[in-house]
Each structure stands twice: as C-alpha cells, then as structure tokens.
N, C-alpha and C positions, 0 to 999 in steps of 0.2 A: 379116386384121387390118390396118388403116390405122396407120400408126407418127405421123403427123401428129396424128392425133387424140389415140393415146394419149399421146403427150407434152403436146400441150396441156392435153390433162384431167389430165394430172397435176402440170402448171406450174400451172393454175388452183387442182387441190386444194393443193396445198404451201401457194398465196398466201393460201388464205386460211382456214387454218388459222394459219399465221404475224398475221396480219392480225386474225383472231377470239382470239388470244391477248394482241397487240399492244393490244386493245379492252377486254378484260377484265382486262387486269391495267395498262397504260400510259392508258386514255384515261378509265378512272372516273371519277378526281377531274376530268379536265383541262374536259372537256365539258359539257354538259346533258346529262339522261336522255333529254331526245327525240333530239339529235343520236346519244346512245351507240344507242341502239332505231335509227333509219337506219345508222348505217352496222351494224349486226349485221343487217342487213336487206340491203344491200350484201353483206355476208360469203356472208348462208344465197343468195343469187340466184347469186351467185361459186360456190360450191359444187355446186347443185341443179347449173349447167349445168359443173361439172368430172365431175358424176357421169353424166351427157346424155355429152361426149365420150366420154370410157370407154368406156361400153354403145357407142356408134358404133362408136368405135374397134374392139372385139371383136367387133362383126357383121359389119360393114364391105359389105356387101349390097348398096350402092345403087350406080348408076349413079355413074360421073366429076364426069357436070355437079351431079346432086343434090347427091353427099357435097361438093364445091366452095364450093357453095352454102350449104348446111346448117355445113359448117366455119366460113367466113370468117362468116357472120349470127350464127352462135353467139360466136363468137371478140369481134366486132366489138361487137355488142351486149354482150356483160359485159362488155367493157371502159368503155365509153360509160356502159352503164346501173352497173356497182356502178362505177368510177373515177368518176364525179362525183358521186356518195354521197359518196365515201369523202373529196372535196376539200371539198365542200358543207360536211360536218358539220365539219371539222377545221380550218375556215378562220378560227376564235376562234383557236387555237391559234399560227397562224404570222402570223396580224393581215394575211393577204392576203385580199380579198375575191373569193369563186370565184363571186359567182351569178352571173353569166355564161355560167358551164359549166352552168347550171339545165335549160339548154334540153334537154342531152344526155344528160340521165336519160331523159325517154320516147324521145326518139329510141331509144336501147339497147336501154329496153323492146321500142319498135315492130319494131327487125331483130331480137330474141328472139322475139317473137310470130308474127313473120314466119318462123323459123326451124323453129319447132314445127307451124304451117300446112303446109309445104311435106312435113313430117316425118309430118305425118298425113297428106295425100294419097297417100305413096309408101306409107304401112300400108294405107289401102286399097285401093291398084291392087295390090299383094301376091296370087300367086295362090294358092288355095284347095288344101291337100293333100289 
C-alpha cells in the first residue's frame, strides 16, 4: 500500500463531497445553472480521480519513478483542472474576476490525461500470468 496516495485520495474524496454538498445546498440560488452544472463537473472530476488514488494507493505495483509520476500528475492536474472550475464558476459570487485562471482548466485536464497515458502503458508492459 502507498500511504501517500491513500491520504490524498481521501483528502480529495472528503473535498468534495464537502464541496458537492456545499453546491447543492449553498450555491442554488447564488449561481446560474450553467455555472452550478461546471462546477458539479469540477466535483464528479475531483472525485473520479480521489477514487484513481485509492485503487493506487491499494495496488501500489508500479515502480518509484512511475507511482511519483502518476501521484504528483494526478494530484496536480485536480487541483488545476476542478480549482479553476470551482473559482471560474463562483467568481459572481465574491465580485472577483478569476478568468485568468481559464487557462488552467485544460492545462489540469492535459497533466490528468497525461496521467492515465502513463497509467495505461505500465497496464500494458504488466506481465502475463
């Protein structure tokens, strides 16, 4: 087991379940439904990759550099890609203007995507029982 992972993935789960409740019961009224639909899109991406660390975390399989790798991309990317969701859509709210941070949605995406590449090469170099 990796304790890194499992903590993170469970710092991630807490956030945003905390965060997916904060959404449905605090930001209804405050928002649009398109912004409320982004950031619960934010939430389920936050989640998907709390449940990604977990499963890591209880394999724990890969190689130093890989899981390093695969950690900090996963890590980095949800924070990037659901935190400027979560600023984007909420920025009516505090009357501060975040598109700025616009750029660092796909960036999060791209080290997500980057993350699950590297994650499927090591499933396939996996040897055969």
């Amino acid at each position: 087991m990796n304790r890194k992972f499992l903590i993170a993935g469970a710092i991630f789960g807490l956030l945003a379940v905390i965060l997916g409740a904060f959404a449905a019961h605090g930001l209804k009224e405050a928002i649009s439904s398109e912004s409320l639909n982004s950031f619960e899109t934010g939430v389920r991406f936050q989640m998907y990759h709390a449940f990604l660390l977990l499963i890591l975390g209880g394999l724990g399989s890969f190689s130093e550099k890989a899981s390093k790798s695969i950690f900090y991309l996963v890590c980095g990317g949800t924070v990037l890609f659901s935190g400027s969701i979560y600023l984007l859509t909420t920025g009516s709210i505090s009357g501060i203007d975040f598109t700025p941070f616009a750029l660092l949605t796909p960036l999060g995406g791209s080290l997500l995507i980057i993350a699950w590449i590297i994650l499927l090469l090591k499933f396939i170099k996996l040897k055969k029982k």
